[in-house]
C-alpha positions in Angstrom: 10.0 10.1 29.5 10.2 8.7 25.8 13.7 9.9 24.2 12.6 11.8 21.2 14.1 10.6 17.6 16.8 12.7 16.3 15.5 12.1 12.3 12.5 14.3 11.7 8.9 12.9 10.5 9.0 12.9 6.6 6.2 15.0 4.6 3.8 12.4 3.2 2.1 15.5 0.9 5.4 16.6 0.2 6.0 13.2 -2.5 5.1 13.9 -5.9 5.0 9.9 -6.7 4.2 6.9 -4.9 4.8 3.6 -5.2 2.0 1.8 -3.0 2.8 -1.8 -2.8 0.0 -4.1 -1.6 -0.8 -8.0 -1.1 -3.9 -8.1 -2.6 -5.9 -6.0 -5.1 -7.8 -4.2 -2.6 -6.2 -3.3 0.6 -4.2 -0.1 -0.3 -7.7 1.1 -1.1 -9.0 0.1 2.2 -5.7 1.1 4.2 -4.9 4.1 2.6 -7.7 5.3 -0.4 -8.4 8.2 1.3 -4.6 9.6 1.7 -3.9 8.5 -2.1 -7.2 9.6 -3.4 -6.2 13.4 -1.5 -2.4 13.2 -2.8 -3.5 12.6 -6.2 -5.9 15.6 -6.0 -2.8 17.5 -5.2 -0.9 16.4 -8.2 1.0 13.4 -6.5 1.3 10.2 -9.3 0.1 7.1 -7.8 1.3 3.8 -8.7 0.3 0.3 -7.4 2.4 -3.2 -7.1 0.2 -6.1 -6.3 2.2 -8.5 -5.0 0.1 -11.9 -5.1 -3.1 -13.2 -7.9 -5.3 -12.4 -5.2 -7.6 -15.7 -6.6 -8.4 -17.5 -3.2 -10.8 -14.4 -2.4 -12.8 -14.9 -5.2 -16.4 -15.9 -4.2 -17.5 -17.7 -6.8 -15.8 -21.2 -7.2 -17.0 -21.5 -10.6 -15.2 -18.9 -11.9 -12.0 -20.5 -13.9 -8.5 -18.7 -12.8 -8.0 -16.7 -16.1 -11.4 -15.0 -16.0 -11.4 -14.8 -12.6 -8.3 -12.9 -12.7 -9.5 -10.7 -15.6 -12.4 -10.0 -13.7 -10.1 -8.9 -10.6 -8.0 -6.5 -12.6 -11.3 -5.3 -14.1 -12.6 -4.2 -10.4 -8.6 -3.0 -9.6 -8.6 -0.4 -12.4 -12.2 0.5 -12.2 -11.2 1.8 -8.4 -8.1 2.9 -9.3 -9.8 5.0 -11.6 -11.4 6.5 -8.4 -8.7 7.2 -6.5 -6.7 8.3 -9.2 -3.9 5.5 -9.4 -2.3 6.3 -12.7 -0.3 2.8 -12.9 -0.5 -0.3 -12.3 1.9 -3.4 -12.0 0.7 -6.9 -10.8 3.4 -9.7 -9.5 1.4 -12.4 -9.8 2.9 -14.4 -6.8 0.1 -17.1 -5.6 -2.7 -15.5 -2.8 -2.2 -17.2 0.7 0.2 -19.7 -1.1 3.9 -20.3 -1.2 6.5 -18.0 -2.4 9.6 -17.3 -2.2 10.5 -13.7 0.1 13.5 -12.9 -1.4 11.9 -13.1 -4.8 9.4 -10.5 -4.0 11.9 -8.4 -2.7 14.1 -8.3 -5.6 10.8 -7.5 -7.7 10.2 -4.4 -5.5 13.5 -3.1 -5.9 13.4 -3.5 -9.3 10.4 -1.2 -9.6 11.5 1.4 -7.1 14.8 2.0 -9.1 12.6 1.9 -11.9 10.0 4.1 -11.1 11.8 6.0 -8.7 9.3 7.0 -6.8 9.6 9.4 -3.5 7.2 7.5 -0.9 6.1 4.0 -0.3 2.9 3.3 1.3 2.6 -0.5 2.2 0.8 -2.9 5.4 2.5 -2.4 8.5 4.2 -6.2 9.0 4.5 -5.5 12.3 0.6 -5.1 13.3 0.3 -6.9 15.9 -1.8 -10.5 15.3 -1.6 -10.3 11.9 -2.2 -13.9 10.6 -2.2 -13.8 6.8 1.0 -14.3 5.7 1.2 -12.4 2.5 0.6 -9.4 4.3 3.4 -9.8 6.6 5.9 -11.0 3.6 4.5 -8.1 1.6 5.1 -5.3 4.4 8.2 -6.3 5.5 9.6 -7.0 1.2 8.6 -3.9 0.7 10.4 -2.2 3.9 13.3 -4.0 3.1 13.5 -2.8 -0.5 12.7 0.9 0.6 15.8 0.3 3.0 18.5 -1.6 0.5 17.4 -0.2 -3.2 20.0 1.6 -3.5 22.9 -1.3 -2.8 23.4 -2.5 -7.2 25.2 -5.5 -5.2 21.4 -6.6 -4.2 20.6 -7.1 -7.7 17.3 -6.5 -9.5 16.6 -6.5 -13.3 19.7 -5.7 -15.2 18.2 -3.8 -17.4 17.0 -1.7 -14.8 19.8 -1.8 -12.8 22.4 -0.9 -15.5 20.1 2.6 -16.2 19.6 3.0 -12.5 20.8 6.9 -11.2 21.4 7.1 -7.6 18.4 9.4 -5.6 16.8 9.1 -2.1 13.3 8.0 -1.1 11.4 10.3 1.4 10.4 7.7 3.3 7.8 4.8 3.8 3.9 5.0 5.2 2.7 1.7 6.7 -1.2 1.3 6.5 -3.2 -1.1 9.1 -0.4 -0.5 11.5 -1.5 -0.2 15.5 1.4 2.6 15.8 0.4 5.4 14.1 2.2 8.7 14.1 -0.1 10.6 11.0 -3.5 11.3 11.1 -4.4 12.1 7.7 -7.5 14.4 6.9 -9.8 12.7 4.4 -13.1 14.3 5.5 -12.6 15.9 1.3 -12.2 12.2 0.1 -14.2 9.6 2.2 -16.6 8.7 -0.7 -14.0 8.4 -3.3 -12.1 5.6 -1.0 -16.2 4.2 -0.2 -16.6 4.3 -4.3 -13.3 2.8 -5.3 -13.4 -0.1 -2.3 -17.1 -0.8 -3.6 -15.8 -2.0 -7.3 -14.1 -4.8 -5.2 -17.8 -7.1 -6.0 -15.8 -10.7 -6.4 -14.4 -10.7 -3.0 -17.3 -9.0 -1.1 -21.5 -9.9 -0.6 -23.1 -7.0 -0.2 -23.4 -7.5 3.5 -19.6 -8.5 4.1 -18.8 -4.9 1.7 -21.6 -3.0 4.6 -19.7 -4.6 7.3 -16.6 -3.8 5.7 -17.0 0.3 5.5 -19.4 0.3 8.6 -16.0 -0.7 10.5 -13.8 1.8 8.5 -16.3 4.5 9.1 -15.6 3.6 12.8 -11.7 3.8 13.0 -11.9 6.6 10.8 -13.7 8.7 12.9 -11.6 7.8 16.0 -8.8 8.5 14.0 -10.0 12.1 13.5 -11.4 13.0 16.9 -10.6 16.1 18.6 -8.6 17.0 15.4 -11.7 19.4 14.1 -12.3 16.8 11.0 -14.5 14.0 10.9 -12.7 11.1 9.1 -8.8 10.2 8.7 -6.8 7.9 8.4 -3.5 6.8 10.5 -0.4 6.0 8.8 3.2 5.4 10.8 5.1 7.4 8.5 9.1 6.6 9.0 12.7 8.1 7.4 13.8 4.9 5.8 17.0 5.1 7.8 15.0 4.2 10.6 14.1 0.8 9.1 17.6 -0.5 10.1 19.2 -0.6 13.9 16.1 2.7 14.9 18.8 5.1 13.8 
């Protein structure tokens, strides 16, 4: 019999901001839109970090970097607009290229003491078979951060840091994770996650974007069944005390 953890589940809908932190432009849309899109309707601020440029997904080759980049951020806060993402901050870092971990770490704890926000949603690093890279560096920067912000011996901006007031996350939500321990309700906000994720138009063909929400309709509904709703998504929600020895 499975030894049941002594640290409670944290309250996703009890944060009043999050700090979603994603590799590229689109996936906490596709991960999580639904649960952001709901916890903005109930007065939650929603802020995205995107981690890398995002450029190698861009369809057209023709496309120089700077517009093509425009054009990206163009799509980002057109969904964001959707969902209801009231910031957002871009790191820049090169898609599917090389960069440095540590780097991206120290940016993320910059903008959680910063922002100070009470949840962080972000890829599960641990999915199992995940091959892209900057969603494993992403994840696991961002679980690491959400774990060690609070240590002003890991430095971040000095600015930043020399402002910084002590306070506590909530806890962290990984997205595309195989684990799940939260099935979140988003029969109310389905189309606003469909809407935002269809402004993604550089990355997608209109058959790859059909493809793309015919499979989350799919693991959204299994997510939801036998629950007496018809789509959700699952997060593995976590104390961040957890992220360090499973205490």
């Amino acid at each position: 019999m499975p030894i049941p953890s002594v640290i409670p589940t944290p309250d996703v809908f009890q944060a009043r901001k999050i700090l979603a932190v994603q590799p590229h432009y689109d996936d906490n849309d596709i991960g999580a839109g639904g649960t952001l899109a709901k916890l903005h309707e109930m007065g939650a601020v929603i802020i995205y970090l995107t981690v890398t440029d995002d450029l190698m997904g861009v369809l057209d080759p023709a496309i120089p970097p700077d517009k093509a980049s425009a054009q990206l951020k163009r799509e980002q806060e057109q969904a964001g607009n959707i969902i209801g993402v009231s910031q957002q901050y871009w790191l820049g870092y090169p898609d599917a290229g090389k960069y440095d971990y540590f780097a991206v770490r120290q940016k993320i704890i910059t903008h959680i003491r910063m922002l100070r926000p009470d949840f962080i949603f972000t890829p599960d690093p641990w999915l199992h078979y995940e091959a892209h890279r900057d969603h494993v560096q992403t994840g696991l920067a961002a679980a690491d951060a959400a774990s060690l912000y609070g240590l002003l011996r890991i430095p971040g901006d000095p600015q930043v840091d020399a402002a910084y007031q002590p306070y506590d996350l909530l806890g962290i939500a990984f997205y595309y994770t195989a684990e799940p321990n939260k099935a979140v309700d988003i029969s109310s906000t389905r189309l606003k996650k469909e809407q935002a994720i269809q402004s993604y138009a550089s990355q997608f063909t209109p058959e790859d974007m059909q493809g793309l929400l015919r499979v989350l309709d799919i693991k959204e509904r299994s997510y939801a069944e036998g629950r007496g709703y018809t789509h959700a998504e699952g997060l593995k929600v976590m104390n961040t005390s957890q992220l360090h020895c499973g205490l």
